[in-house]
C-alpha angles and dihedrals in degrees: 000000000000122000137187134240128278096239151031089238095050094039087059096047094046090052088048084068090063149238089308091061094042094053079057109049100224129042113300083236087048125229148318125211117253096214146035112274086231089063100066085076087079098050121123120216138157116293082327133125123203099204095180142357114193138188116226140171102297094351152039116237118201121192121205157152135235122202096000109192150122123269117237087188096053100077082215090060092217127188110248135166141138112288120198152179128206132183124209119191125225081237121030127213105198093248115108117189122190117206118229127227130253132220114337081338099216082144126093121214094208098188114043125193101173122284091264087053095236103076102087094049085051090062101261116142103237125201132176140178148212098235087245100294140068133219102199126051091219094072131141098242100059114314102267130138133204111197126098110186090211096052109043100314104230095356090063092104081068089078084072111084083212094040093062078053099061093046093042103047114314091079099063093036098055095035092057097049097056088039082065094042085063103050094054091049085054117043103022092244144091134249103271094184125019116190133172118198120166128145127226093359108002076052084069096041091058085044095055097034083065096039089044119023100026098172102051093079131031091201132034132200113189112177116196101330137224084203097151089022082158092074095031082066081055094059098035084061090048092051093056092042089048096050090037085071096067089047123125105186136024132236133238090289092054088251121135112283100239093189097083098047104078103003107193099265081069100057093046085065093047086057099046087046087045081053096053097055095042124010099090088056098103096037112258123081102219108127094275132111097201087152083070088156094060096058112098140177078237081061100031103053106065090051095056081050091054092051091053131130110255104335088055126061107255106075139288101246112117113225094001094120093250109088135355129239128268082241087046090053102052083036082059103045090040081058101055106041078064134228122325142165132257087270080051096235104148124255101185136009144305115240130232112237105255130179089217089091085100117054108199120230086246103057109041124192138148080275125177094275087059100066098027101044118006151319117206112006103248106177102251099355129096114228096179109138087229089059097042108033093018099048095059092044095052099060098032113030102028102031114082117237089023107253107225119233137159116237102245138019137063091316109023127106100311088044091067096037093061088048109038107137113222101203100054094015100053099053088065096079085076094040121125128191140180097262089033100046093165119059121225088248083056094048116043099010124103105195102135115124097188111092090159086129095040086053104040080059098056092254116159120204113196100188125199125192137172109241083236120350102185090249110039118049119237091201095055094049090046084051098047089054089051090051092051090035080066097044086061100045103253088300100103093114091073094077107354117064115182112199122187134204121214116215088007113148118212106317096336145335123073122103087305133113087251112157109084093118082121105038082047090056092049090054094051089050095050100048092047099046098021099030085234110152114215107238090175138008110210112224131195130223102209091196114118103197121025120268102220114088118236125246118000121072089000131062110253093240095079100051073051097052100025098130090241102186096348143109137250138180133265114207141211107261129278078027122096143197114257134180114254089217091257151037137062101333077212091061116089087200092069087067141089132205100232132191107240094205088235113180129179114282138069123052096330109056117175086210091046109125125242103150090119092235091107082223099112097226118169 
């Protein structure tokens, strides 16, 4: 939204410009700063230091902290506070964008140039923060740390109720407003145009800055959202329960060894099965489900038999790349229909059938096999994210009261993922005490379907999500827009656009066209200051050559139609891309956004229940 300046003087001779800059709100040439960068130093602001303002090449770059101070809950009594960077252009253009986080944060970008790498350069002041709390002593805001590797590693600021704050709202919010503060101090106007964008977590930032503080941003990117982490932690734990079981040796904690489990010829075969069900759906055999909707377990299913080891058709070598399991398979199904209790109510999500599962070696990406089975392949050791990241935000971040573990050992973070109880564990993500007033679902979660206030401001949402992640699930954040689509009585698309990516892996890479952070920015940009609604966003696959291999496990048409080097379009949810019938497969405009006729029922019911309680409300 549009603001004023800061002066009578300013304002005259901001008038004298004319009705063009005006319109505007800031000189047609942009702005000068005021003062020198150097000088900020000495600027005095609410609970807030500013450590160092420095002038560099196009821009100055001030480094700060917000609420410094020593913790009296942490028994460590560790220094925390909201660190923050923030860029400020030799000319300013009036648009402000804040960055958001990624993972437990705990990790200052201290130079930020815009989350599509191209803001700062374009004259928008950038600013990031830390979450409140830092990982590495070196940092830029004071040279404290906050792990401890026998108390929860890097989620040990989660034993500060404040700290939880910071990570889980207070740290964008507060960061963003002196970040503004600032601006108007140097450069003698205000913020024209405020936006957030962010992917995972800072997915979840832009998401509960606009549930929870609606008139901090005009426009809001969330990529692939973590946006009810809380019981994403629920499912990650279920994943590893449900392959550790298929596991034949244990690692140096004495936890079941994943691996092995589904090495990656595997999941090349879940993901050529996957194809077979579903990838002619929408009419074109390239290697991409974009009739995700249609691809059901019903689908789904017979194919996996097909691919299985002995009783399918393709083989009866396990782990030979050729055919699953019989125990893959149900692993596999028990996945994907997603986390319950004993009584078997839901408390996450379902999953869409993606073949994404498999990220090709040539087009790497932080696939599903990457949280779900390993990283980098360490002898003995798991290396999951869901087992190194996830393990230490389960206990820590998600449980209420944190439950205290050491990283590594017996009893440390794996330890509690492998036996997390799902009947008397997974409550505690809505659990409230006395010293932890607010639960991990209150904190960090953005749930709410109701943006009456972020709408009634002018406020425009443009929402990406991987079709499956491996972490996050598609099909919960595509419910969650139907769900808000009805709050607002069908009318969501005036100011909310969900866009999904098929074969993406977590924010970005995979045989997917997955490169579109730009175009999405352009399209923010346009709907807030034009009132131009994006109806596609247009994405780009970088390989040059595709990444299935030809013959073999996948039918040689997709090696054929894979889009190398090409675009696609991404399309407004429940919308989806579909093949004219002719022209270049690598050509987004050969392609329509079509209407999938999708009604409630099957796998993918808009009534089905994710709300984590296990309660199976509607």
């Amino acid at each position: 939204m549009k603001r004023r300046l800061l002066a009578s003087t300013i304002v005259a001779g901001w008038a004298a410009l004319g009705p063009q800059a005006i319109a505007h709100g800031l000189p047609p040439g942009g702005v000068a700063p005021r003062s020198s960068c150097t000088a900020l130093t000495g600027l005095t602001l609410p609970n807030t230091q500013i450590l160092s303002a420095t002038q560099k090449s196009g821009y100055c770059n001030v480094i700060g902290i917000i609420n410094k101070r020593v913790s009296t809950q942490d028994p460590d009594h560790f220094t925390y506070g909201i660190g923050f960077a923030l860029n400020l252009p030799n000319t300013w253009h009036g648009r402000f964008e804040m960055m958001g986080g990624g993972g437990t944060d705990g990790s200052l970008q201290p130079d930020p140039q815009g989350a599509a790498g191209v803001e700062l350069g374009q004259g928008w002041a950038v600013a990031a923060d830390d979450g409140g709390h830092e990982d590495n002593a070196t940092n830029a805001v004071g040279g404290h740390q906050d792990d401890d590797a026998n108390a929860g590693g890097s989620a040990h600021f989660a034993i500060d109720a404040q700290a939880r704050r910071d990570y889980g709202y207070n740290g964008i919010e507060k960061t963003t407003t002196i970040s503004k503060q600032i601006i108007s101090y140097f450069y003698g106007f205000e913020t024209v145009h405020s936006y957030i964008m962010g992917c995972s977590n800072g997915g979840r930032d832009a998401m509960v800055a606009s549930q929870r503080s609606p008139w901090l941003f005009d426009g809001v990117i969330s990529q692939n959202p973590g946006f009810n982490l809380p019981q994403a932690g629920l499912a990650e734990a279920w994943n590893e329960q449900v392959l550790g079981k298929l596991a034949t040796s244990t690692d140096i904690n004495g936890q079941p060894f994943i691996p092995d489990t589904l090495p990656p010829q595997d999941l090349q075969v879940a993901s050529a099965a996957i194809l077979s069900a579903c990838d002619a759906l929408d009419g074109l055999v390239d290697g991409i489900i974009d009739n995700y909707h249609a691809c059901t377990a019903k689908k789904v299913y017979p194919a996996l038999a097909s691919y299985t080891c002995g009783t399918g058709s393709h083989g009866s070598t396990p782990h030979g790349g050729t055919c699953l399991t019989g125990a893959q398979v149900d692993a596999l199904k028990k996945i994907y229909a997603g986390p319950v209790n004993s009584r078997g109510q839901r408390l996450y999500s379902n999953w869409f059938w993606d073949a994404g599962i498999w990220t090709p070696p040539t087009a790497p990406g932080a696939g599903w096999g990457f949280w779900n089975v390993v990283t980098a392949p360490v002898p003995g050791v798991n290396t999951a994210i869901n087992l190194t990241l996830g393990a230490g935000a389960i206990p820590m971040i998600f449980q209420t009261p944190p439950v205290v573990t050491p990283v590594n050992g017996p009893n440390g973070q794996e330890a509690f993922v492998f036996k997390f109880n799902f009947d008397t564990d997974a409550p505690k993500i809505f659990t409230k005490t006395a010293a932890y007033p607010e639960s991990s679902m209150d904190f960090m979660a953005a749930v709410s379907t109701d943006l009456r206030p972020f709408r009634a401001r002018g406020g425009k949402l443009i929402i990406s999500s991987s079709v499956n992640d491996g972490i996050f699930s598609g099909a919960a954040i595509a419910r969650w827009y139907r769900n808000m689509d009805r709050h607002t009585s069908g009318r969501a698309t005036d100011f909310a656009r969900l866009f999904m990516v098929p074969n993406m892996a977590h924010c970005g890479g995979g045989a997917a066209t997955a490169s579109f952070a730009v175009n999405e920015l352009n399209a923010i940009t346009d709907w807030v200051e034009k009132d131009i609604a994006p109806e596609r966003i247009v994405a780009t696959n970088t390989n040059a050559t595709s990444p299935y291999p030809t013959g073999g496990l996948f039918d040689p048409r997709i090696a054929q139609n894979f889009p190398t080097g090409g675009t696609r379009p991404l399309c407004v949810y429940p919308k989806t891309a579909a093949y004219k019938g002719s022209g270049m497969t690598n050509d987004a405009g050969n392609f329509a956004c079509i209407d999938p006729d999708f009604r409630p029922g099957g796998d993918h019911d808009f009534h089905d229940d994710d709300d984590g309680r296990g309660n199976d409300r509607h």
